[in-house]
N, C-alpha and C positions, 0 to 999 in steps of 0.2 A: 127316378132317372128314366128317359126314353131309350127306346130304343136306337135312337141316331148314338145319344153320347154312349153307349155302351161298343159300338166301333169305334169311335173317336181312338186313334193311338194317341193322343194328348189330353189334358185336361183345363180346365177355365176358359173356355169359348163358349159362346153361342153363336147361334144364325145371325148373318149380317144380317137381315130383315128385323131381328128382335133389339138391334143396336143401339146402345143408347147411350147417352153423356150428362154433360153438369147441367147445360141449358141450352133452350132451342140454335144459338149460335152453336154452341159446340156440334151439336148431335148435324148441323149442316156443313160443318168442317169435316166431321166424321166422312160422312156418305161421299164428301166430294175427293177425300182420302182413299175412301176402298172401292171408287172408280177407277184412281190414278192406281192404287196397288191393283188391281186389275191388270190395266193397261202395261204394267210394268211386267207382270208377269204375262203375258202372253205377246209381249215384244222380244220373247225366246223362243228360239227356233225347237229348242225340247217340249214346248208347250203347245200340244194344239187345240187346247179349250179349258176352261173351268170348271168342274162337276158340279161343287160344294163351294162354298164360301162361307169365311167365320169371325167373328172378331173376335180380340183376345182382350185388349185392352187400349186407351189412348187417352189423348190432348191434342183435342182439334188443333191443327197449324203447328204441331210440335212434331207429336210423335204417333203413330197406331202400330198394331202387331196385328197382323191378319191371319187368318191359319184358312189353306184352301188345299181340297182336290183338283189335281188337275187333270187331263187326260194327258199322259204323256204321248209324242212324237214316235218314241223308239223305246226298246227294251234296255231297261238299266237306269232308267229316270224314273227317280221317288214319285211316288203319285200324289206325297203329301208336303205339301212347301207351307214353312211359316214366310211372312213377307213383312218388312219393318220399313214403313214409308212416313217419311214428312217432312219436314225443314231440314233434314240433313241427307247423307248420300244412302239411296234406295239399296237394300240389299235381299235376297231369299237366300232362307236356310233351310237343313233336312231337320228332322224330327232327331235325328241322333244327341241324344244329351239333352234335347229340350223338350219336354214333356208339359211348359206351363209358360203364358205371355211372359210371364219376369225370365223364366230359364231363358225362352229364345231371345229375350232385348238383350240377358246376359251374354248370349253367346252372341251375338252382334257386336256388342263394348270391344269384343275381349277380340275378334275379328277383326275391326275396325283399329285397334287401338296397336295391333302387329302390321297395318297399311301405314298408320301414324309415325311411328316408329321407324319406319324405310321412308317414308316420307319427309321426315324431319333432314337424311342426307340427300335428299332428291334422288332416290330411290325408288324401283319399284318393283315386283316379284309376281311371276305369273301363280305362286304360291300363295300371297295372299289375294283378299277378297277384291275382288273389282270395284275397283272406286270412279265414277265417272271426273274425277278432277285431274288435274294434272299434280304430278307425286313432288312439291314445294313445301318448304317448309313454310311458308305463308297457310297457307290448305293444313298443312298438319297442325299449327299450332289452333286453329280455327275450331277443326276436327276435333282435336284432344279438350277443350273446352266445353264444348257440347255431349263427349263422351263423358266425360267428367258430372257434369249435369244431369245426364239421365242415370249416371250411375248413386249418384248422392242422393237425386231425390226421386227420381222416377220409378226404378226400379222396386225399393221400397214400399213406394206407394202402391206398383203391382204387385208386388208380393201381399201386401196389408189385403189389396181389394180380394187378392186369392183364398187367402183366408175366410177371409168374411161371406165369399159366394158357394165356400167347399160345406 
């Protein structure tokens, strides 16, 4: 183990430079993915740069889990954001309870699927997670289906690849 992963407060990333996928399309899905999570996270005014950058796991055009330092803006902002960007709504979480890509997509589901939920009566809560859509239950049922899918089979499959690279 290097000395990087032994700070790591998480585990199953590597360096976005070492990132890889199934084949050359995917792995150019990939990089054009933890551009846009990039650009995602530092279209927050708590962000005023990137330290580190990591990936955790993906599917090009689907889904990626990104794990980055950022330089926070102000005192009391994590220095360490996971980011879940792809075909559905972009979201960053803190490292609390997610220590591995499958725990943070978990805790995205399980985020996302309490917006769903208020969503479904055209509801919305500055309590849950921000969702760039408007809170329809068109959007939710949409939303819940894709949750659904990365939870049956995606998740799993991070979890298996976690395994296999521990």
């Amino acid at each position: 183990m290097s000395k990087r992963e032994d700070v790591l407060p998480v585990r199953g990333v590597i360096p976005i430079d070492q990132m890889f996928g199934g084949d050359e399309e995917d792995i150019a899905l990939l990089r054009v993915m933890a551009s846009e999570a990039e650009k995602f996270l530092r279209s927050f005014s708590w962000c005023t740069g990137i330290r580190e950058s990591y990936f955790g796991d993906g599917y090009g055009g689907i889904v990626t889990i990104f794990f980055f330092r950022i330089e926070p803006a102000r005192a009391g902002v994590d220095e360490w954001i996971w980011v879940v960007y792809g075909d559905l709504p972009s979201a960053y979480l803190v490292t609390d309870g997610c220590k591995t890509p499958s725990q943070a997509l978990e805790g995205y589901i399980e985020e996302m699927a309490r917006w769903v939920d208020l969503a479904k009566r055209g509801r919305s809560s500055k309590e849950a997670i921000p969702v760039n859509l408007p809170a329809t239950p068109e959007n939710a049922a949409n939303l819940e289906k894709r949750l659904h899918f990365l939870s049956e089979l995606v998740v799993p499959s991070f979890r298996e690849a976690e395994i296999e690279r521990a």
